[in-house]
N, C-alpha and C positions, 0 to 999 in steps of 0.2 A: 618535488613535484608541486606544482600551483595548483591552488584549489580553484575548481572551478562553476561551485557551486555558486548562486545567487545573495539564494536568503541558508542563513542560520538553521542548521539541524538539531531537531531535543530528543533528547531519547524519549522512550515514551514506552506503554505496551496495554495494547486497547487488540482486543479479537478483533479478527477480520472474515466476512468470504466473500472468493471475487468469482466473478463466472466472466470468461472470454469472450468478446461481444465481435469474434469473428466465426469462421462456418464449423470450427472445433469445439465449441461451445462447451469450452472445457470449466470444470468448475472447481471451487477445493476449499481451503478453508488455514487462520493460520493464525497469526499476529502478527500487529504492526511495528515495529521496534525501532524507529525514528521517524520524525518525520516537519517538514519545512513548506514553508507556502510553497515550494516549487512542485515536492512529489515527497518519496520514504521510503524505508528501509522493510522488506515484512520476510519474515519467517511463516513459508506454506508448504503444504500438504497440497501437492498437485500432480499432473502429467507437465512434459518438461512446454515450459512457455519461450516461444522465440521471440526477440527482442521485436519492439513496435507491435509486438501482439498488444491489441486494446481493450483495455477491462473492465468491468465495471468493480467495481471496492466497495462493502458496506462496513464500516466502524461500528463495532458495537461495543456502545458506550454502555457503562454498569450502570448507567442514573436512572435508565427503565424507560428512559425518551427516546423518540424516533433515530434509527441510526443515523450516522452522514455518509451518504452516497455520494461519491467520485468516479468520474469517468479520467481513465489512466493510460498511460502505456508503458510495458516493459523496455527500460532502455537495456537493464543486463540480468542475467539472470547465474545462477552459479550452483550446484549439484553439491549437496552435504552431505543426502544417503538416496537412493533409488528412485524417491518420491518425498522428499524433504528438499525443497530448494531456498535459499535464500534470493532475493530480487531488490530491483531497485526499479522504482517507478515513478513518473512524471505525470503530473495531474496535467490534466487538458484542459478546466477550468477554476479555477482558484475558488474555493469557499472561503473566505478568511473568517468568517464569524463559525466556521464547523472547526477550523482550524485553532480558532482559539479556544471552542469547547472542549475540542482535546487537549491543549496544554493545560485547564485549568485540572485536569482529570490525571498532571503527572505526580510521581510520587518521589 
């Protein structure tokens, strides 16, 4: 299978909560557990999200400084227990300097 991603994915695991910025206004809360200047991988605690659902993401970083907020969309999303889903999301505008904040933050 060819990959078809862009840029490079890092693992990584930085909290997240994202709240659904369509009329479901759904919200939840989770971890991020990769992620690449294009979008990432997160492990959430939600209602189920359908794909192109648009989010908003905040990173909370443990350095005690302002989160990094990302406006995303669900491209897949995949069910691991009732209301635990794993996702995969596309950032809609690139922060590359939020983006490097979180890899300097891997372990």
């Amino acid at each position: 299978m060819q990959e078809r991603r862009m840029f490079e994915r890092f693992n990584i695991e930085i909290p997240v909560t994202i709240r659904s910025l369509d009329d479901k206004k759904i919200e939840g809360s989770g971890k991020i557990i990769n992620i690449s200047a294009g979008g990432g991988g997160m492990v959430v605690t939600t209602e189920y999200l359908l794909p192109q659902t648009p989010l908003e993401i905040q990173l909370l970083f443990p350095d005690g400084k302002d989160p990094l907020i990302a406006n995303a969309k669900v491209i897949w999303l995949k069910a691991m227990e009732p209301t635990l889903f794993l996702a995969g999301v596309q950032f809609e505008k690139v922060d590359f300097m939020g983006i490097a904040r979180a890899l300097r933050l891997r372990h």
